[in-house]
FITI-505344 format. One record per residue (C-alpha): z, y, x. Coordinates in steps of 0.02 Angstrom, whole numbers, padded with zeros to 5 digits, always signed. Example, Ala and Ser with C-alpha at 12.3 -4.5 7.8 and 13.67 -1.06 7.14 Angstrom:
# residues 2
+00390-00225+00615
+00357-00053+00684
END
This chain:
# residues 610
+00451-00518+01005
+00406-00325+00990
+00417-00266+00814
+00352-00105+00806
+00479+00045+00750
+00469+00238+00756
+00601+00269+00882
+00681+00440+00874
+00610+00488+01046
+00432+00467+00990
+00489+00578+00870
+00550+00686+00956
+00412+00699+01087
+00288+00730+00930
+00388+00879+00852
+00421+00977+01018
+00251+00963+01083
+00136+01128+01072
+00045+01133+00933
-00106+01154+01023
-00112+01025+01091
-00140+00909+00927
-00319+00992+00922
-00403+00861+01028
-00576+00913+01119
-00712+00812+01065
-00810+00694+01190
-00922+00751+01303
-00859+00946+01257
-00838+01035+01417
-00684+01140+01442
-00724+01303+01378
-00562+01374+01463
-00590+01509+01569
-00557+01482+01756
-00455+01626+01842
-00527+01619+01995
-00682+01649+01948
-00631+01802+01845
-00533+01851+01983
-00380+01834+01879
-00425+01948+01749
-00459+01899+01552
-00650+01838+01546
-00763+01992+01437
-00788+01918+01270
-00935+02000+01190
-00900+02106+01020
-01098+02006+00977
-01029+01844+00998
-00876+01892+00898
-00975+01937+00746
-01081+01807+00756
-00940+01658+00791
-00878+01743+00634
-01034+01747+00505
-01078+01558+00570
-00891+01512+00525
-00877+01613+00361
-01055+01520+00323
-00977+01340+00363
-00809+01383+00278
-00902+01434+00108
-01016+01308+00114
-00875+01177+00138
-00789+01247+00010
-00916+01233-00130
-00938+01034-00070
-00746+01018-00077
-00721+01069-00255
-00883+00995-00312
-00835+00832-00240
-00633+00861-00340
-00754+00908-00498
-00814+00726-00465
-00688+00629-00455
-00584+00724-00590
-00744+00648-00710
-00756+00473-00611
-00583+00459-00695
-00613+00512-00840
-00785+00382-00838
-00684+00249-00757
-00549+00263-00915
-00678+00258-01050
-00723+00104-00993
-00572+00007-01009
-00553+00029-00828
-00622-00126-00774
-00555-00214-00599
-00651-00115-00461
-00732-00270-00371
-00880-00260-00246
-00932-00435-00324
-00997-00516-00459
-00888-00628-00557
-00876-00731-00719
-00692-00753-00831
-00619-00947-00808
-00457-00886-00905
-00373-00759-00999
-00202-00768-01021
-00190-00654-01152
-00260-00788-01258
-00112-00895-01194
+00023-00954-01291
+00137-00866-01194
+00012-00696-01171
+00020-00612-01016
-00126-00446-00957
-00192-00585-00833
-00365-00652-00796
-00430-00769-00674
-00603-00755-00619
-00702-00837-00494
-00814-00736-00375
-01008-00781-00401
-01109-00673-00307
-01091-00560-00147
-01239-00430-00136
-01404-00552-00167
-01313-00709-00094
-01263-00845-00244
-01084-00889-00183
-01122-01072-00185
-01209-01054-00030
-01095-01013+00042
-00962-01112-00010
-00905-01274+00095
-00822-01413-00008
-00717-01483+00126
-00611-01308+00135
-00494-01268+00010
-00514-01140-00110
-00441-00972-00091
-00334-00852-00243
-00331-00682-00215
-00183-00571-00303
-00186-00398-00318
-00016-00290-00341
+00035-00213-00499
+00113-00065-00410
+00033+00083-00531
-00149+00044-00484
-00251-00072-00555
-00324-00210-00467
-00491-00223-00319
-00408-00170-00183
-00437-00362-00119
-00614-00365-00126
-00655-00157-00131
-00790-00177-00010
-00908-00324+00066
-00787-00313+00225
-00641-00368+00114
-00523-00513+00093
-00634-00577-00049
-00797-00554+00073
-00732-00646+00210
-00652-00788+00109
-00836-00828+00052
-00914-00783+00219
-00776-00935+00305
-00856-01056+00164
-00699-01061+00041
-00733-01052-00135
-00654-00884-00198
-00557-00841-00352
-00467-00671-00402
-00350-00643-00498
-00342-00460-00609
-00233-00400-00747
-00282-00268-00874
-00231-00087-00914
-00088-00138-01060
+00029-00259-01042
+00039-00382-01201
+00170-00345-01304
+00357-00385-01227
+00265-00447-01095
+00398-00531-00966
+00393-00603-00804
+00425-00794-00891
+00254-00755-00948
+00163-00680-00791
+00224-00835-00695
+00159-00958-00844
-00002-00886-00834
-00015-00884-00628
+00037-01085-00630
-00106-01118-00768
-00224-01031-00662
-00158-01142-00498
-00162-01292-00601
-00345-01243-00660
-00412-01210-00488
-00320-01385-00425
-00408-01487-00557
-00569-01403-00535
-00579-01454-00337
-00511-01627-00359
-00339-01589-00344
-00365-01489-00183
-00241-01346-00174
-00275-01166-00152
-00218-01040-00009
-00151-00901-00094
-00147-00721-00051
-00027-00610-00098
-00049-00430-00083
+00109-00301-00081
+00201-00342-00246
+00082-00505-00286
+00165-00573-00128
+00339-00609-00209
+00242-00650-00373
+00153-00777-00246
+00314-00842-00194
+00393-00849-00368
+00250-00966-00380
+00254-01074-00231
+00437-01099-00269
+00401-01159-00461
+00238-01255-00422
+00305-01376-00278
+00163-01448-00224
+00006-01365-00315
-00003-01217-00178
-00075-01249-00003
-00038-01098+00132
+00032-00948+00028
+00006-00783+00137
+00083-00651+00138
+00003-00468+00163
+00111-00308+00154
+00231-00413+00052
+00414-00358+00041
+00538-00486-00005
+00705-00408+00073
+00725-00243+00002
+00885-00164+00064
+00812-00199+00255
+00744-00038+00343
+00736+00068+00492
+00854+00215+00461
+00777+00393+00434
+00619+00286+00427
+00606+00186+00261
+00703+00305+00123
+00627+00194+00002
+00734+00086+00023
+00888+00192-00031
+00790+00281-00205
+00877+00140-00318
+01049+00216-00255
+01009+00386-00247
+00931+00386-00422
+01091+00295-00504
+00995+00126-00535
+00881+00057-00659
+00912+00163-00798
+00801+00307-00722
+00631+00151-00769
+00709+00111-00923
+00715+00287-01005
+00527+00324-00940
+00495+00162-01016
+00582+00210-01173
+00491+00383-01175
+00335+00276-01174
+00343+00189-01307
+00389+00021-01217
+00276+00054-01074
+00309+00094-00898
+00158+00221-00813
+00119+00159-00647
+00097+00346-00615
+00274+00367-00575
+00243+00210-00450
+00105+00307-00350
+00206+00456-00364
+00338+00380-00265
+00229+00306-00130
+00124+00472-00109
+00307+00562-00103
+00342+00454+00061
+00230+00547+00171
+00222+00735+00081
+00104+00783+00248
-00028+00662+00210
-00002+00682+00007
+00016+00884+00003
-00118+00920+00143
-00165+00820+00284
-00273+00700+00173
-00350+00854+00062
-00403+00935+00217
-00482+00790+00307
-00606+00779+00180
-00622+00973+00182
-00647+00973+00357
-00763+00829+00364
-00847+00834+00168
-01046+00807+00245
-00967+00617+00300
-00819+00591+00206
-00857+00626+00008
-00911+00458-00053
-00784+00367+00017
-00654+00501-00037
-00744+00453-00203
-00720+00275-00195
-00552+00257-00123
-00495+00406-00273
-00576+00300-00416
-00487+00167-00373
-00313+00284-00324
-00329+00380-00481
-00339+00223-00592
-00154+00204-00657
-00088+00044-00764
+00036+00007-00871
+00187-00129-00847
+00287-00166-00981
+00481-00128-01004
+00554-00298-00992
+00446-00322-00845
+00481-00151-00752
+00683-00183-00779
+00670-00339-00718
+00580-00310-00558
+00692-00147-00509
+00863-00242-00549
+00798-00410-00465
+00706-00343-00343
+00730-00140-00286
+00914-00122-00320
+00967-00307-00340
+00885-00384-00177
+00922-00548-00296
+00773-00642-00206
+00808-00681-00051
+00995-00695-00082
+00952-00843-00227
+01013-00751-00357
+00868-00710-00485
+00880-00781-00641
+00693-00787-00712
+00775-00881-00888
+00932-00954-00904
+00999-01116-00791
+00809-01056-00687
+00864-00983-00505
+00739-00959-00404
+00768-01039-00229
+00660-00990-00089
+00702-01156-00002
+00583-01269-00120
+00427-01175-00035
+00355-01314+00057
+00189-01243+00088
+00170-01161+00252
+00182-00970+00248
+00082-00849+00344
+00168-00632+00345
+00055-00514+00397
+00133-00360+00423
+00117-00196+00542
+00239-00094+00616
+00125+00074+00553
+00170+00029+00372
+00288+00134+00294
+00297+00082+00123
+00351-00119+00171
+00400-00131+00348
+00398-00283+00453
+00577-00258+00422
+00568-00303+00230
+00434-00433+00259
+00531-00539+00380
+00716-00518+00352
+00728-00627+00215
+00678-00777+00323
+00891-00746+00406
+00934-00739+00229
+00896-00904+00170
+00869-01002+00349
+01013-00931+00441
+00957-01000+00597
+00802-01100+00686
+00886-01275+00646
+00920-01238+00443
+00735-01183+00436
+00650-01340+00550
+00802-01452+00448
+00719-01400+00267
+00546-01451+00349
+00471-01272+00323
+00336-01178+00435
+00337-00979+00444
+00203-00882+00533
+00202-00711+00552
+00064-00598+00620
+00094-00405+00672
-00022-00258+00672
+00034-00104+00764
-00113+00006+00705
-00152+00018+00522
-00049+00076+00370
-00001-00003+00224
-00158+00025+00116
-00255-00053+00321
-00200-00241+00297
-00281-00251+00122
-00444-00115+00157
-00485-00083+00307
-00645-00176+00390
-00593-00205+00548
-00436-00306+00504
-00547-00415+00392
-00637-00443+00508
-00523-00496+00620
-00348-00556+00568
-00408-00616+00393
-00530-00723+00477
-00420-00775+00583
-00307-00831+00457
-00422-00911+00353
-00506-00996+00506
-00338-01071+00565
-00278-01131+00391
-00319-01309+00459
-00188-01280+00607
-00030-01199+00511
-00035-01359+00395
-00027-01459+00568
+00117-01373+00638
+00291-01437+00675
+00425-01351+00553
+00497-01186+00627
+00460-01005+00673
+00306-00943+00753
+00224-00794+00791
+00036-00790+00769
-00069-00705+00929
-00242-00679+00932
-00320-00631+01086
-00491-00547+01070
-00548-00514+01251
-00702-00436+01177
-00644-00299+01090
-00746-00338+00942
-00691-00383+00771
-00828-00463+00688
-00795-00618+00825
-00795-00796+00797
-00694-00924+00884
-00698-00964+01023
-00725-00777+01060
-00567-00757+00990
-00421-00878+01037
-00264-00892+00920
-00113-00936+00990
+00057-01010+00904
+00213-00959+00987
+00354-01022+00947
+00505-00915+00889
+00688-00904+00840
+00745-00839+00661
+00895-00765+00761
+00769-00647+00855
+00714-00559+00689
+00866-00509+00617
+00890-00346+00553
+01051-00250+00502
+01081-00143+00376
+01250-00084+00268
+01236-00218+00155
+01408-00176+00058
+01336-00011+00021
+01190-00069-00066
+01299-00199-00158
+01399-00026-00212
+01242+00056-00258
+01200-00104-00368
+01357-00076-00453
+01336+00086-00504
+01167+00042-00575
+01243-00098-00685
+01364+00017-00748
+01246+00156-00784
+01123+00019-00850
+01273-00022-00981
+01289+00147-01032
+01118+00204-01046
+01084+00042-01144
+01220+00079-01250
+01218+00272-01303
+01058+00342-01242
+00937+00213-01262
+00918+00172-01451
+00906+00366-01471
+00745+00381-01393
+00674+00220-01436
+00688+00280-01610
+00600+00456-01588
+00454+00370-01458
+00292+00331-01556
+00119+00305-01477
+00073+00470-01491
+00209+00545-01406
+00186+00417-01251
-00009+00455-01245
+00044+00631-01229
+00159+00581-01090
+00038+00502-01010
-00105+00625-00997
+00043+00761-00947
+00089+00649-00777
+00049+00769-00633
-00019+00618-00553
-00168+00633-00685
-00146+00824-00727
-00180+00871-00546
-00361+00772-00526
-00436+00801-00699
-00379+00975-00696
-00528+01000-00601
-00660+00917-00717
-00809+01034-00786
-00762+00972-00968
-00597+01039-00948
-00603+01175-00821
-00787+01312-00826
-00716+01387-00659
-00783+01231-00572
-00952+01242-00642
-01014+01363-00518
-00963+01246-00351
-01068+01103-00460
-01219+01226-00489
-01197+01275-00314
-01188+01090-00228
-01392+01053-00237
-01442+01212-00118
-01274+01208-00025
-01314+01043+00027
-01510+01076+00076
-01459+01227+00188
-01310+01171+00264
-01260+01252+00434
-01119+01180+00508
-01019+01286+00621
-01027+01249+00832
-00865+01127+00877
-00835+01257+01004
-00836+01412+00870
-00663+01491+00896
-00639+01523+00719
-00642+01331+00671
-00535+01292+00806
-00401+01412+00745
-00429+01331+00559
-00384+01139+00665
-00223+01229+00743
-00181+01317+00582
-00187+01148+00478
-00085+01052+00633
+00037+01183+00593
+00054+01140+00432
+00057+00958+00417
+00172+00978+00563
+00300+01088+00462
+00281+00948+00305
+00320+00811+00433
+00477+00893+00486
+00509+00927+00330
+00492+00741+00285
+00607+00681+00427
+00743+00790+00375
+00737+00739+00203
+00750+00584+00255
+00890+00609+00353
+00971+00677+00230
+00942+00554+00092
+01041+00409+00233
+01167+00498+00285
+01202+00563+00088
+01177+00355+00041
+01312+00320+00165
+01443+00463+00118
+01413+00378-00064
+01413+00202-00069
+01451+00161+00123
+01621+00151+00215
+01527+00160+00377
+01440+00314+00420
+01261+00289+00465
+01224+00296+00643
+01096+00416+00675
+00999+00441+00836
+01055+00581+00956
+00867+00697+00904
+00924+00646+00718
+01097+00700+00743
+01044+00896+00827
+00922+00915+00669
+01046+00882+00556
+01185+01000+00640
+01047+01134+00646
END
C-alpha cells in the first residue's frame, strides 16, 4: 500500500525550481523563443509597434477583466446577503419534500430529514429500484451549511438516484435549538434511521458521511447495532492527533491555542452560539496561497469562464451556521484535543462510552492523499487504535474498506464530477459485494482502462485486496498531545471558573449579532455589495458593454505572460511562507508539550536554520 504524502523532496524540488517555469505554454502554442542561430547569436529586433500595441491590447484585457472581477465580488457580496434573507435554505440541486423535523422532537435538535423527489424533470421513483437499499446522505456542520452532497446533478445525491437507490438527505438549519447537545443530534439521526428502516420494510440504509458527519455516522452505527447497512466514510477524520509533520498543523491548533477554552469564550461572546465563521477561517488559514491569492486570481485571470461557478461554489462558501456551545465544547474536547474516539473514551451521557467495536456494518473510507484538511492519515489510523492487529479486527467479525484518491482535495471527494462519477458509483455499485466479504482489511482498486469516468461495469473492474492493519500504522508523539490535553483541562477549569460567568453575563443578542456581522469572514465579501459600498457601482454599470466588447488579450502577449510569472511569484512566496509556519508551529508543539524533538526532514531542517 502507497499512501500518498508530501515528501520534503517534492518540496523541495517545487520551491527551488525557476519561477518561470510554473507558467506552462498552452497546447498547440509554438515556442515563441527566439533561436540563436538564426539571429546569428544576437538578441532578435523587437519592434517599438509591436510594443505599443502588445501593450494597449493588454491594458484593454486587464481593464476589462477588472470591471468583470469586481462586478462578479459585487455579486456575490449580495448573493449573501439574498441567500441570508431567506433563512438560508440547504443549497440542493434537487427537489425534495420534509419526512421529519427534529426540532419538533422531544429532544429538539436543528435537524431535518428529507427525501429527494425530483432530479431535473425526472420523478425520482423512476428511478428508484426496490431491491437496493436506500441511501442517507449527511452533510458536515463544519461552519457551512449543508448541499455540498448533492450541489450539482454530478453529485453524491445524483448518482445515488441514477444507481436506482432511493435517496434521503439529511440538513440542519442556521440556529441550533436551544442547549442543543450532541445526546440530541444523535436522537434525532437514530429516529431518522429508524424512519427510513420502517418505511422500506425494515431494509437498512447505506449511510454517507461527509467530513464531520462521518464520526456523527459512526456515533450512529455504534448506537444503532443493526439498523445501518454499509456506513461510508468520505473525508472523515476519526484519529485526530495522526498527521504528516510540517504537513497537517491542524492537527497541533488545540495545543498551540491552550485548549478548548479559546471555543468556549467565542461561544460565550455569542450569546451561547458558536459562528462557524471561525471554522472556515481556520480551514482557509491552512493554505494562505490559495486563500490570500491564488484562488482570487484564478477567477481574475479566467472571469469570461469561471464567474458562475465562482458564484455558486461562494454562495454556498459564504453561507456560515451556527453550532451551539454545549455542542462546540464537546466536539473540540472529545474530538480535536481529546482524540477520545478512537481511544473509547467519549462519554456521550453518563455510564454511555462509545465503543467503535459494536460497528458491525461494513465500512467503506474514502480518502486522498491531496487532502490537507483530513489526511488519509486521520481517516485510517484509528482502525490500529481499536483493532491492534489483522486477527483482533477478522476476530470481532468486522470488514474495513478503504479507497484512495491521489488527485483531488478535500472539498474533490464530496464536489467534484469526475469522482462521482467514478468512485461513488463504484461504491454504490459494489455495496452488494462489501456485505459479502470475509471480515478483515481491504483496499478497494478500481481499474478503469478507459480513462473515462462516467463508465459502467464491466468497463470498470473493482478489485478487493486484501490488507494488514499493521501496514497502516502511523506514528505520532502521542504523550505530547496527551500533555497538550492537559493543559486544556486545566485552562478549561479556569476559564470556566473566573472568566466565563463574566462574559456570559454582559453577552445579549445584540451584542452577538454585532459579532457576527463584524467576522472578517463576512466583512470581507459583503464589503463589496452596491448597498453597502457606491465605489462598486461603476464596475456593475460597466459589466453590460464590458461584456459585449470584450477583447481578450493574445496567450502569446508578453505583458500577460509577465502578469502569470508575477502571480507564480506570489503564491510561491505565500507557499513558503506556509511551510515555514508550519514548521514552526511542530517544532514549537514539540519544545512544549513533547520530550522528543520532532524529527524534521533534512530541506525542513536548512529552512529552519536559515
Amino acid at each position: 500500500m502507497a499512501i500518498g504524502t508530501k515528501p520534503a523532496d517534492q518540496r523541495a524540488a517545487r520551491l527551488s525550481a525557476p519561477v518561470v517555469s510554473s507558467v506552462p505554454r498552452m497546447q498547440g502554442q509554438p515556442d515563441k523563443t527566439p533561436d540563436k542561430e538564426a539571429t546569428g547569436g544576437q538578441a532578435p529586433f523587437i519592434s517599438p509597434a509591436n510594443v505599443v500595441a502588445s501593450a494597449f491590447e493588454y491594458g484593454l484585457d486587464y481593464w476589462q477583466r477588472s470591471v468583470l472581477y469586481w462586478d462578479t465580488l459585487r455579486e456575490r457580496a449580495n448573493n449573501m446577503f439574498a441567500h441570508h434573507a431567506n433563512g438560508m435554505p440547504p443549497l440542493l440541486d434537487f427537489d425534495y419534500e420534509v419526512i421529519l423535523d427534529a426540532r419538533r422532537f422531544a429532544s429538539p435538535a436543528n435537524y431535518a430529514l428529507l427525501r429527494i423527489t425530483r432530479c431535473c424533470d425526472e420523478h425520482a421513483e423512476i428511478c428508484v429500484d426496490q431491491s437496493k437499499p436506500p441511501v442517507i446522505i449527511m452533510d458536515p456542520r463544519a461552519g457551512h451549511g449543508p448541499g455540498i452532497g448533492g450541489f450539482k446533478r454530478d453529485s453524491e445525491v445524483g448518482l445515488s438516484l441514477h444507481e436506482g437507490h432511493e435517496t434521503y438527505f439529511v440538513i440542519f438549519f442556521p440556529s441550533p435549538c436551544k442547549n442543543q447537545t450532541l445526546i440530541h443530534v444523535l436522537k434525532a439521526l437514530r429516529r431518522f434511521v429508524e424512519e427510513i428502516t420502517t418505511r422500506h420494510d425494515g431494509q437498512s440504509p447505506v449511510i454517507y458521511g461527509n467530513c464531520q458527519a462521518g464520526w456523527a455516522a459512526m456515533l450512529l452505527a455504534a448506537d444503532c447495532e443493526g439498523l445501518t447497512g454499509p456506513v461510508v466514510l468520505n473525508g472523515s477524520p476519526l484519529s485526530y492527533w495522526a498527521g504528516e509533520t510540517g504537513v497537517n498543523p491542524m492537527r497541533l491548533a488545540g495545543g498551540l491555542l491552550g485548549g478548548v477554552w479559546m471555543a468556549h469564550l467565542l461561544a460565550d461572546m455569542g450569546n451561547g452560539q458558536f459562528d462557524g465563521a471561525w471554522l472556515v477561517q481556520n480551514f482557509e488559514n491552512l493554505n494562505p496561497a490559495n486563500a490570500i491569492w491564488e484562488k482570487d486570481y484564478h477567477l481574475f485571470a479566467n472571469i469570461d469562464t469561471e464567474r458562475e461557478r465562482f458564484l455558486e461554489f461562494e454562495r454556498w462558501w459564504t453561507g456560515f451556521y451556527f453550532l451551539s456551545r454545549e455542542e462546540i465544547l464537546a466536539i473540540v474536547e472529545n474530538l480535536f484535543v481529546g482524540n477520545k474516539l478512537e481511544r473509547g473514551k467519549l462519554q456521550l451521557c453518563d455510564g454511555c462510552t462509545v465503543d467503535l467495536k459494536r460497528i458491525r456494518s461494513p465500512l467503506v473510507i474514502f480518502a486522498s492523499s491531496k487532502d490537507n484538511i483530513t489526511p488519509p492519515h486521520q481517516a485510517l489510523n484509528w482502525i490500529p487504535a481499536v483493532y491492534p492487529s489483522s486477527a483482533d479486527l477478522k476476530r470481532a467479525g468486522q470488514r474495513i474498506i478503504y479507497l484512495l484518491n491521489h488527485q483531488v482535495g478535500h472539498l474533490g471527494i464530496f464536489v467534484s464530477a469526475n469522482v462521482a462519477r467514478l468512485e461513488h458509483r463504484a461504491i454504490l455499485e459494489s455495496i452488494g459485494e462489501l456485505e459479502a466479504l470475509a471480515p478483515g482489511l481491504y483496499e478497494m482498486k478500481i481499474v478503469n482502462p478507459t480513462g473515462d469516468p462516467d463508465c459502467h461495469k464491466p468497463q470498470y473492474v473493482v478489485r478487493f485486496e486484501e490488507r494488514e492493519v499493521e501496514q497502516i500504522r502511523f506514528d505520532y508523539p502521542q504523550k505530547a498531545f496527551e500533555n497538550a490535553q492537559s493543559l486544556s483541562e486545566q485552562n478549561e477549569l479556569l476559564y470556566k471558573a473566573f472568566v466565563s460567568p463574566w462574559i456570559r453575563a454582559m453577552a445579549n443578542p445584540l451584542s452577538a449579532e454585532a459579532l457576527k456581522w463584524a467576522h472578517p469572514m463576512r466583512v470581507s465579501r459583503y464589503m463589496y455589495s452596491d448597498m453597502l459600498n457606491p465605489w462598486v457601482i461603476p464596475a456593475m454599470l460597466l459589466a453590460a458593454a464590458v461584456k459585449q466588447l470584450r477583447k481578450k488579450a493574445a496567450e502569446e502577449n508578453s505583458f500577460l505572460k509577465a502578469e502569470r510569472v508575477a502571480s507564480e511569484s506570489i503564491a510561491s512566496a505565500l507557499r513558503s511562507y506556509q511551510e515555514n509556519r508550519d514548521t514552526a508551529s511542530e517544532l514549537i508543539f514539540s519544545q512544549l508539550f513533547g520530550k522528543q524533538p520532532i524529527q524534521l526532514s533534512e530541506q525542513d531542517s536548512r529552512r529552519q536554520s536559515a
